[in-house]
VMD Tcl script that draws the C-alpha trace (Angstrom):
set ca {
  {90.22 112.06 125.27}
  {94.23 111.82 125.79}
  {96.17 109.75 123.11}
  {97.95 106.85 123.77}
  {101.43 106.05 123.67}
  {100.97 102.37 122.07}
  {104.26 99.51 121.75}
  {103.20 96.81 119.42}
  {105.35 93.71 118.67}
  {104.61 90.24 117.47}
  {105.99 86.66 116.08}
  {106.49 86.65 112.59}
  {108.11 83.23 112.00}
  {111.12 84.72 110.39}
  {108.68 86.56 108.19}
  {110.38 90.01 109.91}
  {107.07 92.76 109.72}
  {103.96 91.40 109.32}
  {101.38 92.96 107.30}
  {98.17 92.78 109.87}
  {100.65 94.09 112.36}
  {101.67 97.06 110.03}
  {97.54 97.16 109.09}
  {96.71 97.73 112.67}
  {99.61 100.29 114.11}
  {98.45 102.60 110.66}
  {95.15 102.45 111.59}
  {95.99 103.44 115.05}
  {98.21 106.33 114.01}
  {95.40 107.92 111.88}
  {93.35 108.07 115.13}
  {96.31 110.30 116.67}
  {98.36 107.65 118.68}
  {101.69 107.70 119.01}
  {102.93 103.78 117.67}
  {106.20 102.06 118.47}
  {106.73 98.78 116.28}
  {109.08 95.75 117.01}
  {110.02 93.33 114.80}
  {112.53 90.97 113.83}
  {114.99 91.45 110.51}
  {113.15 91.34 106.94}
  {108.96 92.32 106.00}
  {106.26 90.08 105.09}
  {105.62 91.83 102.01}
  {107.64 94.64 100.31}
  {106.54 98.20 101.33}
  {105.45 97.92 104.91}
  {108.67 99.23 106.33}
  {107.95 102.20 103.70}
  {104.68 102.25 104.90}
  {105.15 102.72 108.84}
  {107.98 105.72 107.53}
  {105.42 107.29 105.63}
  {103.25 107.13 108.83}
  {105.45 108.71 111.22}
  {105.90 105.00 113.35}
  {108.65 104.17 114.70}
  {110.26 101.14 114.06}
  {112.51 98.76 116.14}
  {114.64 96.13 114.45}
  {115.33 93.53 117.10}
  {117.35 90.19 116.67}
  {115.89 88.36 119.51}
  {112.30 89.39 120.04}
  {111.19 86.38 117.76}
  {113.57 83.83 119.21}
  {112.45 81.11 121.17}
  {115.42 79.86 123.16}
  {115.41 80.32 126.98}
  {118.49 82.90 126.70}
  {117.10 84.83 123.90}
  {113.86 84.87 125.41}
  {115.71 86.73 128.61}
  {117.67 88.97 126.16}
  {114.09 90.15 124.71}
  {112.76 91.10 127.70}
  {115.69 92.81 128.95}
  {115.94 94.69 125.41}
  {112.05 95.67 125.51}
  {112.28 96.70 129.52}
  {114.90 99.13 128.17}
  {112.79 100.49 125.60}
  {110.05 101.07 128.58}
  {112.17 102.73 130.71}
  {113.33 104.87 127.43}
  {109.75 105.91 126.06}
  {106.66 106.56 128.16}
  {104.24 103.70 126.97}
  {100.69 103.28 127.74}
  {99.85 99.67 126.51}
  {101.56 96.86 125.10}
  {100.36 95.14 122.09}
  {101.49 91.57 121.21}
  {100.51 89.03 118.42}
  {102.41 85.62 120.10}
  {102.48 83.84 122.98}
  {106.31 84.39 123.58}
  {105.97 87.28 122.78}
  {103.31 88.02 125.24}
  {105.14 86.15 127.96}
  {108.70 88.16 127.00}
  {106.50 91.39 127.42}
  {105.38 90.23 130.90}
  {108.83 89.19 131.38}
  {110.18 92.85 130.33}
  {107.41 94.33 132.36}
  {109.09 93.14 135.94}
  {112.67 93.81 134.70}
  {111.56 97.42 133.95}
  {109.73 97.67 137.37}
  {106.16 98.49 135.45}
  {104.11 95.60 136.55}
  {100.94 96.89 137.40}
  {101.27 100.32 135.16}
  {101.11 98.83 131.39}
  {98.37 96.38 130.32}
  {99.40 93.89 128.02}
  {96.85 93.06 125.38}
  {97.48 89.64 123.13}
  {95.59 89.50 120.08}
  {95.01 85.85 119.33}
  {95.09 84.79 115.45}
  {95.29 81.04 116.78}
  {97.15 78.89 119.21}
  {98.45 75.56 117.36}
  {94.99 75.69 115.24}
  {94.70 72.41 112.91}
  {97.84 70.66 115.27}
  {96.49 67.14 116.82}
  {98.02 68.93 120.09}
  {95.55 71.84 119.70}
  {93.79 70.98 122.69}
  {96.70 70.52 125.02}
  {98.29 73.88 123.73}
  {95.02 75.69 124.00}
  {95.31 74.93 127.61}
  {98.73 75.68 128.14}
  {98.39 79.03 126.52}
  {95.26 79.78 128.50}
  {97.85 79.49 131.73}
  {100.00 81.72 130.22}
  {97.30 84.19 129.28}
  {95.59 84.48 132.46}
  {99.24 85.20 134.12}
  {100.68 87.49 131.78}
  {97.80 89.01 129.97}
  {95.08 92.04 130.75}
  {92.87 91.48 127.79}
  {92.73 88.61 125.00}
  {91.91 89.59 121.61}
  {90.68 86.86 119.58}
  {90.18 87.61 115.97}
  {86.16 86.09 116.41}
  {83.43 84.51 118.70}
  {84.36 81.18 117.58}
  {88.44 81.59 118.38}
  {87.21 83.27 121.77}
  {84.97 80.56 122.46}
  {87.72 77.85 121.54}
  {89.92 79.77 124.37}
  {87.32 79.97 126.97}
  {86.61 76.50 126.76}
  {90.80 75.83 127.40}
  {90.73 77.40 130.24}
  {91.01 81.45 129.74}
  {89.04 84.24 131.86}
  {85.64 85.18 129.78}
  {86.11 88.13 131.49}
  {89.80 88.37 129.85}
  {88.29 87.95 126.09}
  {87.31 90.47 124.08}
  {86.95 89.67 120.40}
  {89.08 92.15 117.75}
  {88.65 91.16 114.06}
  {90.89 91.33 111.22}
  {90.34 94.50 109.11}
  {90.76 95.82 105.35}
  {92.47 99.57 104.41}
  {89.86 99.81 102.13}
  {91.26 103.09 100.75}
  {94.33 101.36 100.33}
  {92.64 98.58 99.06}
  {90.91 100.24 96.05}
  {93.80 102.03 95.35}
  {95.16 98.15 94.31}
  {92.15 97.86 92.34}
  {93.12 100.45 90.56}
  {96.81 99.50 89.59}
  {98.41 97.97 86.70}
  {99.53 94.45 87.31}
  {102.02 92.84 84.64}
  {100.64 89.46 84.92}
  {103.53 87.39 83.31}
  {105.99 88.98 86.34}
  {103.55 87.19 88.14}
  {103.57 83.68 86.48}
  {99.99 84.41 85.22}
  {98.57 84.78 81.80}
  {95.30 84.68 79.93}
  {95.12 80.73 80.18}
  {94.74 80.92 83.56}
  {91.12 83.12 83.82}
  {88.07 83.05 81.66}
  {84.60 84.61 82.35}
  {84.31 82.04 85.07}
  {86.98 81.96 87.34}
  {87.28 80.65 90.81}
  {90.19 82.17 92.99}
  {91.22 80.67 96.64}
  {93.38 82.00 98.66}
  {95.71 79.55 100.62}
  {98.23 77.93 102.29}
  {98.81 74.47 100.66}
  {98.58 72.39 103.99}
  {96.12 69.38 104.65}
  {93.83 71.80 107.04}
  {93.10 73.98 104.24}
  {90.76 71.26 102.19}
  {91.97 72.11 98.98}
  {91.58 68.53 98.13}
  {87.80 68.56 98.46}
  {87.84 71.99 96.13}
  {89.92 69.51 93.80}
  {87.60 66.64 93.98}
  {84.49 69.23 93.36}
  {86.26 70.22 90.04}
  {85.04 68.20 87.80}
  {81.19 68.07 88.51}
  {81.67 71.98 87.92}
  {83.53 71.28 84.56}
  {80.56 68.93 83.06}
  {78.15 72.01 83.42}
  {80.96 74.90 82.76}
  {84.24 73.30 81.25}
  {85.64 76.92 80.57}
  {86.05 77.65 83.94}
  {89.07 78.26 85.49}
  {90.42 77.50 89.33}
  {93.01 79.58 90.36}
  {94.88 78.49 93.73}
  {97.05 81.22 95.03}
  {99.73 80.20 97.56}
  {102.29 77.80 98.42}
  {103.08 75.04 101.24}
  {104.26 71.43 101.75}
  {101.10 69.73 99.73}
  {101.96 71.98 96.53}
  {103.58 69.03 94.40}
  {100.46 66.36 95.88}
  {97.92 68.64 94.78}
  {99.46 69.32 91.50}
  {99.71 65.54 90.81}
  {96.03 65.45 92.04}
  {94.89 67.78 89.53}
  {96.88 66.21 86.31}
  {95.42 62.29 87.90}
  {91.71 63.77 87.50}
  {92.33 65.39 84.23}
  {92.42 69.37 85.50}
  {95.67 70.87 83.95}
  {93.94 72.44 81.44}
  {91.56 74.28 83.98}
  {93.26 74.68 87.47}
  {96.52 76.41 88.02}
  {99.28 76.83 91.17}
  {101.18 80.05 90.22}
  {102.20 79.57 93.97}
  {102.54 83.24 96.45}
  {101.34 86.33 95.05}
  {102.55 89.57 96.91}
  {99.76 91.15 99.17}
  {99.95 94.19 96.70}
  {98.88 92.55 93.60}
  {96.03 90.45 95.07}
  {93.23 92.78 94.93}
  {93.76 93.29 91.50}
  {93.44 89.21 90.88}
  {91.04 89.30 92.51}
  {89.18 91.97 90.45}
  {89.25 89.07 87.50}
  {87.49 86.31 89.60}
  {83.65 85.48 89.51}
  {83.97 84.15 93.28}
  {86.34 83.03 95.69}
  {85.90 79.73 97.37}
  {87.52 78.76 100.64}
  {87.47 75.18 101.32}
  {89.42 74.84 105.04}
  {88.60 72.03 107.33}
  {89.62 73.95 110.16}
  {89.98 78.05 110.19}
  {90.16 80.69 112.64}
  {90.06 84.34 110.88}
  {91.21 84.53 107.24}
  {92.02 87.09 104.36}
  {91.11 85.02 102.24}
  {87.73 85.49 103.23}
  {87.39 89.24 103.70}
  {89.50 90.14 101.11}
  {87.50 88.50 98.57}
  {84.34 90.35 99.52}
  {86.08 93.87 99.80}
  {86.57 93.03 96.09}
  {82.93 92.70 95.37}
  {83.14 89.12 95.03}
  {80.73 86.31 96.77}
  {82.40 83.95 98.60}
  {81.62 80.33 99.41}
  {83.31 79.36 102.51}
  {82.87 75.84 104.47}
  {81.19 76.30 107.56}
  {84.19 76.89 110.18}
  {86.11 79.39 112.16}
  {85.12 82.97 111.38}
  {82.47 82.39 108.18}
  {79.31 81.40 110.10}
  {79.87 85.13 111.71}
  {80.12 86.89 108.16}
  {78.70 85.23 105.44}
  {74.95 85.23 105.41}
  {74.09 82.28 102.58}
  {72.42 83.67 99.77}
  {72.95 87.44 100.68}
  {76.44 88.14 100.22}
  {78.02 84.22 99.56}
  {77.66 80.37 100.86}
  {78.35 78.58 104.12}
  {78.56 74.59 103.01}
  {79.78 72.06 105.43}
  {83.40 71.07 105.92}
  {85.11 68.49 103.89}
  {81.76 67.72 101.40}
  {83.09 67.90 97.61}
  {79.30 67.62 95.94}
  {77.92 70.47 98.01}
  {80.87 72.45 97.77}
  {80.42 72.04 93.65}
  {76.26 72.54 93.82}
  {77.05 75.89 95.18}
  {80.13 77.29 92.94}
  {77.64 75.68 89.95}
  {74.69 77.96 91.59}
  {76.52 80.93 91.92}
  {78.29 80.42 87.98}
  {74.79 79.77 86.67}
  {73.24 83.00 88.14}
  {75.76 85.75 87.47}
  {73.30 88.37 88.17}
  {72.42 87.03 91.60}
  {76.42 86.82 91.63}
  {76.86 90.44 91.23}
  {74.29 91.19 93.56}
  {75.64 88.85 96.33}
  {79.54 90.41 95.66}
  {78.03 93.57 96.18}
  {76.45 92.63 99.70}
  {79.83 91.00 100.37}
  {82.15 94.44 99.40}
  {79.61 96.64 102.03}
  {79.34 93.51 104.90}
  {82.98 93.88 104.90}
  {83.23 97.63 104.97}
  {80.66 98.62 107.42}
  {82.16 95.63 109.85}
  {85.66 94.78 109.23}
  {87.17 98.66 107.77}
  {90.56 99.86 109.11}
  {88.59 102.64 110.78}
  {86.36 100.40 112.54}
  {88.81 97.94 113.91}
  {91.16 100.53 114.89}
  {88.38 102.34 117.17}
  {87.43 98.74 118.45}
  {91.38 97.83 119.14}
  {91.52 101.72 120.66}
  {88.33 100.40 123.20}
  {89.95 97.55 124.27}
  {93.45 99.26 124.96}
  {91.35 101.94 127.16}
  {89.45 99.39 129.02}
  {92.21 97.71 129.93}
  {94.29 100.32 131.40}
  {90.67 100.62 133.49}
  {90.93 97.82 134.66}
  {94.26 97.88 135.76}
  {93.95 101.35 137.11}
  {90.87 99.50 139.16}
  {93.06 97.05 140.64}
}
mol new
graphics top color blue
foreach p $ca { graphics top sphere $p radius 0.5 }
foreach p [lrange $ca 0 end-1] q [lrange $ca 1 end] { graphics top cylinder $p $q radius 0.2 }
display resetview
């Protein structure tokens, strides 16, 4: 089967590359395609533009391609429509909405329309904003214009779109993957935790980890409030709370009101590099979200070997199987979210037997491999399709 010539570019709010989008175009280029990457200035996380070089992808610094203006939005598509007329491409690959409607844009300046498909993979549109609905809509218009295929990152997000309007026979559902040989090469390294603004205070032989933004959708007040039922049984235990966001300083005061500075901890961001290894050192990981579409910090977690006890929204219904390889507990319920992080702390054997389940449910669904062959499918059907028309 011929290889494809793929150009992948998405919207990393002045983030510069992002690390899914340097996840996929690897695992793309290890099947034999031939990947073009666009991005603004900067990287997500140090190493990824040393990554695509070590890959043989070529990368595209571009000033305007995540700018949202009307001119700069023009100046995109005329800078993209010159890269199509310089490089034979076979499908275009975006992770915005913009984005998606600059590559339609750059797709009639070039005079292609009708010869490249243009495949949007959806992560979320406005997800957790009291104008989600009204945006779901509008971006449905916009996808059944500009778009070929719809890649939602699960059934529930492709549902969610459906409903607003967009073509079921436009959706086909992509998820998020793990390098899992990169992954346990992380495992493996060294981490000096006091670089990190960690140290032994901060983990004991029951730790909790989350992985989050620190924004009112994420429920981290419920994990909070679930503290100290946990603490009467276990007081050892640690919470750690990796990330950062506008509720940092709230939650912080939270914690020291209720008595937790002792036993939960903000370090705030950890690189991407040195979270496997943190994660190594937790008993389970707990995502508490109100609203979610498709996280790491689910799947990551459970390539780790560790159970995970997710509320009951987005993407966790679709991997966690309760009791086999974590929990499922409803959204924004403190005492059930505490019964099960007691459950799993109490039974450390059934633990280790869950985080197990968890590490090969990830691997046998969500590995690079996998996802790139499913991502490969639904670049192939596409061009059918269009080929069809």
């Amino acid at each position: 089967m011929n290889k494809l010539n793929i150009l992948m570019f998405g919207s990393s709010h002045g983030l510069g590359l992002l690390y899914y989008l340097t996840l996929y175009s690897i695992g793309l280029r290890q099947l034999g395609h031939t990947v073009t990457v666009i991005s603004s200035h900067g990287e997500q996380s140090p190493g990824l533009l040393t990554d695509l070089e070590a890959h043989n992808i070529k990368y595209i610094e571009s000033a305007t391609v995540d700018k949202r203006a009307i001119i700069p939005i023009y100046t995109a598509a005329r800078e993209i429509a010159t890269i199509l007329k310089s490089i034979n491409i076979d499908v275009i690959h975006v992770n915005g909405l913009l984005q998606m409607i600059k590559a339609g844009l750059a797709l009639r300046l070039a005079g292609r329309v009708g010869q490249i498909p243009i495949i949007f993979m959806v992560h979320s549109i406005r997800h957790g904003s009291k104008y989600e609905k009204w945006f779901c809509w509008l971006g449905s218009i916009f996808m059944n214009k500009y778009a070929d295929l719809v890649a939602p990152v699960s059934e529930w997000e492709r549902s969610r779109l459906i409903k607003g309007g967009l073509k079921a026979d436009k959706a086909f559902t992509i998820h998020n993957a793990v390098d899992f040989n990169e992954f346990d090469r992380l495992l493996g390294e060294e981490v000096n935790y006091d670089q990190l603004g960690l140290n032994n205070n901060m983990f004991s032989d029951k730790t909790v980890v989350t992985l989050s933004q620190l924004i009112p959708r994420k429920g981290i007040h419920y994990l909070l409030n679930a503290v100290p039922k946990v603490l009467k049984v276990f007081p050892e235990t640690k919470f750690l709370i990796l990330g950062s966001g506008p509720l940092k300083d709230e939650l912080i005061n939270t914690s020291i009101s209720l008595g937790l500075q002792e036993n939960v901890h903000f370090p705030g961001n950890i690189d991407n590099m040195h979270i496997p290894k943190i994660l190594s050192k937790a008993s389970i990981s707990v995502v508490p979200s109100l609203s979610e579409t498709f996280g790491f910090a689910i799947i990551e977690p459970m390539a780790a070997g560790k159970p995970v006890i997710s509320t009951a929204v987005g993407v966790a219904p679709e991997i966690i199987i309760t009791g086999k390889n974590g929990y499922v507990v409803p959204p924004g319920n403190s005492d059930t979210l505490a019964d099960a992080i007691l459950f799993l702390l109490n039974n450390k054997e059934k633990a280790e037997e869950m985080g197990i389940n968890a590490r090969e449910t990830v691997r046998n669904t969500f590995g690079l491999e996998r996802i790139s062959q499913n991502l490969e499918g639904a670049y192939r059907m596409a061009i059918k399709k269009l080929c069809n028309t």
